[in-house]
KETOR-583164 format. One record per atom (N, C-alpha, C): residue number from 1; residue in one letter; chain; atom name; x, y, z. Coordinates in pm, 1 decimal. Layout:
BEGIN
NUM	A	A	CA	X	Y	Z
...
END
This chain:
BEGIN
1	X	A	N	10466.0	8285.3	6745.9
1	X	A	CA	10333.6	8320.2	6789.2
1	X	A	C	10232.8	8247.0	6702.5
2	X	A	N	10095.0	8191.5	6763.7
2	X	A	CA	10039.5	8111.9	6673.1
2	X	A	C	9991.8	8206.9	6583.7
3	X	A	N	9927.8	8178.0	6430.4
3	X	A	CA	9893.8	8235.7	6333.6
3	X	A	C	9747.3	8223.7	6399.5
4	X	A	N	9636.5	8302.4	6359.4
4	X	A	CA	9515.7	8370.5	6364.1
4	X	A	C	9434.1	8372.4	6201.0
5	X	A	N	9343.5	8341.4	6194.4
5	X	A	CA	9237.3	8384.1	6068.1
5	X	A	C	9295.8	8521.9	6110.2
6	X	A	N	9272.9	8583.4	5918.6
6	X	A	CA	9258.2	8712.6	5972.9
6	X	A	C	9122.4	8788.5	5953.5
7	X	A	N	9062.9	8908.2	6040.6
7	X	A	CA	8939.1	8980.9	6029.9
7	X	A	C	8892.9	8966.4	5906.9
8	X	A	N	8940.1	9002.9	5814.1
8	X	A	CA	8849.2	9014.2	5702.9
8	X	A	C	8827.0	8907.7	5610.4
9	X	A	N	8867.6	8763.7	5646.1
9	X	A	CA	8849.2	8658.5	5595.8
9	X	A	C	8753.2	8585.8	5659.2
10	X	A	N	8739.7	8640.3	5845.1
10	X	A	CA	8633.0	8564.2	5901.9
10	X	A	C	8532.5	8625.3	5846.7
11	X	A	N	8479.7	8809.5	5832.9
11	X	A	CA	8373.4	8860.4	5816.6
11	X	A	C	8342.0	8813.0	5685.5
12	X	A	N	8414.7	8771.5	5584.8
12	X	A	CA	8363.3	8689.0	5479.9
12	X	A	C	8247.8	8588.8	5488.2
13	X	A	N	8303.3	8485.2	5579.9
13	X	A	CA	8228.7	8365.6	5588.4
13	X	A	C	8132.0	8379.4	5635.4
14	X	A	N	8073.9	8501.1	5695.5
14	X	A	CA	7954.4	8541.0	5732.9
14	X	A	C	7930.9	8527.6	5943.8
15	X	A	N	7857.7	8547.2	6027.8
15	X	A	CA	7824.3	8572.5	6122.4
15	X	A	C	7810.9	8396.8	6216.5
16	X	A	N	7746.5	8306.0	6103.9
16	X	A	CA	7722.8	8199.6	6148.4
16	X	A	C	7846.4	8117.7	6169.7
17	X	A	N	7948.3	8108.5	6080.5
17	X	A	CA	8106.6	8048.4	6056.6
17	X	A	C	8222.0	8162.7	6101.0
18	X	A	N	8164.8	8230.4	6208.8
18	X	A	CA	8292.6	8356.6	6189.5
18	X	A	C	8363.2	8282.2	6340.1
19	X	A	N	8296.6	8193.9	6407.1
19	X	A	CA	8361.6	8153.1	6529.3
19	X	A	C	8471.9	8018.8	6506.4
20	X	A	N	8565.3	7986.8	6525.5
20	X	A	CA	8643.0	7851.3	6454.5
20	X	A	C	8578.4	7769.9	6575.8
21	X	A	N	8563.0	7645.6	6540.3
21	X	A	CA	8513.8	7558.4	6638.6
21	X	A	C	8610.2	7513.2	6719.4
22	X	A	N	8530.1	7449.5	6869.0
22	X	A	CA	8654.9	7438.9	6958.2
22	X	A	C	8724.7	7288.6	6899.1
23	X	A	N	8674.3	7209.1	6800.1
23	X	A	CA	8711.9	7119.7	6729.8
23	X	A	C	8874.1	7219.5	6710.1
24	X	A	N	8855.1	7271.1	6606.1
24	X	A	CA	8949.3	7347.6	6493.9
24	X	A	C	9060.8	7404.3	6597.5
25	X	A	N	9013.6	7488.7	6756.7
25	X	A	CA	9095.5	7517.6	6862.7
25	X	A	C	9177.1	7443.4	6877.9
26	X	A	N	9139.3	7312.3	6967.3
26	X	A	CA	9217.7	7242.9	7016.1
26	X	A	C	9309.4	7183.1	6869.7
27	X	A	N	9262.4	7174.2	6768.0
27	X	A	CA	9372.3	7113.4	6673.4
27	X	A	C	9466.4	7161.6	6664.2
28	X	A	N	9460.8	7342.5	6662.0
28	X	A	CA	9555.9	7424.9	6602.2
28	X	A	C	9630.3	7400.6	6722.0
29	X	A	N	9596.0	7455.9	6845.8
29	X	A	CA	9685.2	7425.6	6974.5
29	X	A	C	9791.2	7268.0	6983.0
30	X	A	N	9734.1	7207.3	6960.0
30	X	A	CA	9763.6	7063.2	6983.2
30	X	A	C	9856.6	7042.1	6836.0
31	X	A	N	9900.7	7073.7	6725.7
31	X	A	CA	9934.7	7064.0	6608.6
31	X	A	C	10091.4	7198.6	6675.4
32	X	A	N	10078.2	7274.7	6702.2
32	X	A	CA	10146.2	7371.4	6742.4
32	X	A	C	10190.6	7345.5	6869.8
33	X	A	N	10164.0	7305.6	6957.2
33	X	A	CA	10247.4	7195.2	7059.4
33	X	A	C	10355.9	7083.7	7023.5
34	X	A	N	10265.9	7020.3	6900.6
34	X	A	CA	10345.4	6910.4	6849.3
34	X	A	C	10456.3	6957.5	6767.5
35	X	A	N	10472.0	7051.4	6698.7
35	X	A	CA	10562.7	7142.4	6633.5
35	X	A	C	10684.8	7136.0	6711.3
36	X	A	N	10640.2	7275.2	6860.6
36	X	A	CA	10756.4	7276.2	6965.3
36	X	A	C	10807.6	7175.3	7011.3
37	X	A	N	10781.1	7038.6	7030.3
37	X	A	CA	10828.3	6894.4	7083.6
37	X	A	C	10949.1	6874.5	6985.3
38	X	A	N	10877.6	6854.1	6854.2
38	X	A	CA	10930.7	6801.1	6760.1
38	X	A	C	11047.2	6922.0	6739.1
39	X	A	N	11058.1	7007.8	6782.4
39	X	A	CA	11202.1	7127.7	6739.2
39	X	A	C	11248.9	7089.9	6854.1
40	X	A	N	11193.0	7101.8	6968.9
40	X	A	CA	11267.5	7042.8	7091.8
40	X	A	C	11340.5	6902.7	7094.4
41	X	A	N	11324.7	6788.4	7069.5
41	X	A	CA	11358.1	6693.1	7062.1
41	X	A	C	11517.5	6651.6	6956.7
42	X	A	N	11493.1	6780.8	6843.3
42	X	A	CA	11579.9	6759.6	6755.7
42	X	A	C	11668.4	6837.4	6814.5
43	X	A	N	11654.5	6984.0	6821.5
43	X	A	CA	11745.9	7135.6	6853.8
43	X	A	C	11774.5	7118.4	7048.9
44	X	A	N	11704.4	7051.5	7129.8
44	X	A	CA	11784.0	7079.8	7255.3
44	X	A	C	11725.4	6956.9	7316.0
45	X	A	N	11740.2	6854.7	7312.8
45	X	A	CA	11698.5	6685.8	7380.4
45	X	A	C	11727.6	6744.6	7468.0
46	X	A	N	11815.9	6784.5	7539.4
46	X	A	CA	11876.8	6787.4	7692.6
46	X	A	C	11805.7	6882.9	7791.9
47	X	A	N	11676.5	6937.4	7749.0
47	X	A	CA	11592.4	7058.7	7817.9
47	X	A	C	11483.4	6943.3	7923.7
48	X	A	N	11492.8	6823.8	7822.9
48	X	A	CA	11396.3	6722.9	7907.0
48	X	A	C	11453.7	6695.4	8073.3
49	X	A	N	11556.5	6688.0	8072.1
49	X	A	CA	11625.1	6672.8	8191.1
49	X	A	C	11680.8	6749.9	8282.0
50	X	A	N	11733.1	6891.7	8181.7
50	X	A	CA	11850.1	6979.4	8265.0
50	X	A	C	11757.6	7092.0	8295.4
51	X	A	N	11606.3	7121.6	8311.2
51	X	A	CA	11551.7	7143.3	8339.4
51	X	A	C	11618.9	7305.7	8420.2
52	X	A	N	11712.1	7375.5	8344.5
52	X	A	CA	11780.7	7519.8	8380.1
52	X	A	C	11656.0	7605.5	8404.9
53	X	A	N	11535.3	7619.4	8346.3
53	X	A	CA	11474.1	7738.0	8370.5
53	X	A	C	11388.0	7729.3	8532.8
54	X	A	N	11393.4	7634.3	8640.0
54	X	A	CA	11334.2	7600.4	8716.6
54	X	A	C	11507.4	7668.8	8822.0
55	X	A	N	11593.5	7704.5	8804.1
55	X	A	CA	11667.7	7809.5	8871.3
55	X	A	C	11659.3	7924.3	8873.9
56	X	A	N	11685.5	7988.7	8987.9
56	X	A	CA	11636.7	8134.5	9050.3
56	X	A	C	11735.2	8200.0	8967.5
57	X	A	N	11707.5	8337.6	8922.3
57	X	A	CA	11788.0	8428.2	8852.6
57	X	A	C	11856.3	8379.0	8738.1
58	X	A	N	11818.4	8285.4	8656.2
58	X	A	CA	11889.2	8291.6	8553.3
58	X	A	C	11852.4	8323.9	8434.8
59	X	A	N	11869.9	8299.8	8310.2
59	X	A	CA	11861.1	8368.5	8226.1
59	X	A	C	11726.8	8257.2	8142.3
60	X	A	N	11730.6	8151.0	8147.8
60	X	A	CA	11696.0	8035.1	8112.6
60	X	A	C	11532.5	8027.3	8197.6
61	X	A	N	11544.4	8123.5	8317.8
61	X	A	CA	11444.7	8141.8	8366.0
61	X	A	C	11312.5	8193.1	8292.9
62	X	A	N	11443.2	8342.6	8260.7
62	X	A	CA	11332.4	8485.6	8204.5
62	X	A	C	11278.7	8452.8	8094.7
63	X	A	N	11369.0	8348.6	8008.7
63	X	A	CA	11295.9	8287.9	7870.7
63	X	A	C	11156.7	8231.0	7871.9
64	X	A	N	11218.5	8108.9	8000.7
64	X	A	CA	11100.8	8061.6	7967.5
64	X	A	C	10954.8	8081.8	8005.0
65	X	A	N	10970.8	8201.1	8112.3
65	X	A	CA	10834.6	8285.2	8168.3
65	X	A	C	10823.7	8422.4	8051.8
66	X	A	N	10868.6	8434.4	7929.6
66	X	A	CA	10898.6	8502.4	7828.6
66	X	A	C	10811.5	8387.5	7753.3
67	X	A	N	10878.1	8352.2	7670.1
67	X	A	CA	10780.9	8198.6	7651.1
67	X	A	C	10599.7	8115.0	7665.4
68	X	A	N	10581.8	8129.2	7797.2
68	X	A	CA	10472.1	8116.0	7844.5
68	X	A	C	10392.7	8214.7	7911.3
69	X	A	N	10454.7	8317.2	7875.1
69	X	A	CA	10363.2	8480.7	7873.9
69	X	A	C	10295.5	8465.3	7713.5
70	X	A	N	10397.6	8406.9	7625.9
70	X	A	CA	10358.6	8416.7	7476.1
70	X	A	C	10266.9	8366.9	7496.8
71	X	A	N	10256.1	8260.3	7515.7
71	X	A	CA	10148.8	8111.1	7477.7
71	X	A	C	10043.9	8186.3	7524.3
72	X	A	N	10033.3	8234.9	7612.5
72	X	A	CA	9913.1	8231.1	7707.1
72	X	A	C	9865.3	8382.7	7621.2
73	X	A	N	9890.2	8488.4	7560.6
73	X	A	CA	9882.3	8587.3	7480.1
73	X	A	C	9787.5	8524.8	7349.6
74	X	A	N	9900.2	8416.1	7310.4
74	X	A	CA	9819.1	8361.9	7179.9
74	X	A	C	9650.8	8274.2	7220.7
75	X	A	N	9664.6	8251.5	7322.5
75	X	A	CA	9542.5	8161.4	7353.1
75	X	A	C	9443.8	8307.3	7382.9
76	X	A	N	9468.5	8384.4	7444.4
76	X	A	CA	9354.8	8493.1	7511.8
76	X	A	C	9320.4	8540.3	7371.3
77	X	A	N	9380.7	8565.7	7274.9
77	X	A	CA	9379.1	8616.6	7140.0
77	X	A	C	9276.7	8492.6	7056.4
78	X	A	N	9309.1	8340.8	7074.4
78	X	A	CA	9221.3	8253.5	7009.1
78	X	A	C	9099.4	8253.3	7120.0
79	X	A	N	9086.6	8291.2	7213.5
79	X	A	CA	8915.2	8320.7	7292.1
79	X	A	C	8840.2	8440.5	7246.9
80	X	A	N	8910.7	8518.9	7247.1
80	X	A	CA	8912.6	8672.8	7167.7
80	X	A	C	8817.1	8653.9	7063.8
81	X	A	N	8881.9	8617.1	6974.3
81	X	A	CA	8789.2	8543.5	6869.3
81	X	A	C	8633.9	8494.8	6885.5
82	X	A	N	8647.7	8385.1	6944.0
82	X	A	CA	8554.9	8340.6	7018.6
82	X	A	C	8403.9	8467.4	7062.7
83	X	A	N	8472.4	8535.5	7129.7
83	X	A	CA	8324.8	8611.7	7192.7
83	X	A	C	8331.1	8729.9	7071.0
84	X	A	N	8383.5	8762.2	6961.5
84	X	A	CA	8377.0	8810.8	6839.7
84	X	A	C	8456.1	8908.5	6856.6
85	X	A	N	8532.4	8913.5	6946.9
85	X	A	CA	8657.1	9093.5	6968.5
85	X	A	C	8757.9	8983.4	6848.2
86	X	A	N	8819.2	9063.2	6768.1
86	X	A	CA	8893.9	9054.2	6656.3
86	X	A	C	9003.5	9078.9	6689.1
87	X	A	N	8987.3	9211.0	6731.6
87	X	A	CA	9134.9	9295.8	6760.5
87	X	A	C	9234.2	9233.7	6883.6
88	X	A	N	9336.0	9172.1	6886.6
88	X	A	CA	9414.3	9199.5	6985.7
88	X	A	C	9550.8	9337.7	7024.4
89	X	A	N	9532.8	9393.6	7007.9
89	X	A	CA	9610.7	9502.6	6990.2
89	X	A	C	9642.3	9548.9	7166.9
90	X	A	N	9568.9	9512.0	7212.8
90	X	A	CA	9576.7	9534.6	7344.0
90	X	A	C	9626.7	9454.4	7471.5
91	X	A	N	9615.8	9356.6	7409.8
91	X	A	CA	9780.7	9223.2	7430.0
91	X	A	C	9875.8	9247.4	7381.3
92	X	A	N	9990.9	9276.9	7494.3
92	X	A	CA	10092.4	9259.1	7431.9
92	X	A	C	10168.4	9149.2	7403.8
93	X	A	N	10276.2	9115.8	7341.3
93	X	A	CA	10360.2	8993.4	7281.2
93	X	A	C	10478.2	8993.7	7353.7
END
């Protein structure tokens, strides 16, 4: 799951710096993309091709809509931020 500032380090920096810029967004996203490639490439080359989770009922499926339920959790959580709600507690993982 991506890592997050946490609350009481943003309310530090005060009201004006408490938003990360969409500079700083897209890095963390894009740095954390490049991560998963780079584990992918080493730990399962063969996902580029054998493309298992695009079959009905399998297991390889539920992962990977398991998977991209995450991502999409961690991003609503880095907008979150954004309009100043802190808390995600109400997303689940």
């Amino acid at each position: 799951m991506l890592a997050l500032p946490e609350k009481r380090s943003l309310e530090k920096q005060g009201q004006g710096q408490f938003r990360m810029s969409q500079k700083s967004k897209v890095s963390v996203l894009l740095q954390r993309r490049d991560n998963i490639r780079e584990w992918l490439e080493e730990e399962a080359p063969y996902t580029e091709v054998d493309q298992r989770h695009l079959d009905a009922h399998t297991p390889e499926r539920a992962y990977w809509h398991h998977g991209y339920q995450s991502a999409l959790t961690d991003i609503m959580a880095m907008l979150a931020l954004e309009d100043g709600k802190t808390g995600t507690s109400g997303i689940p993982n």
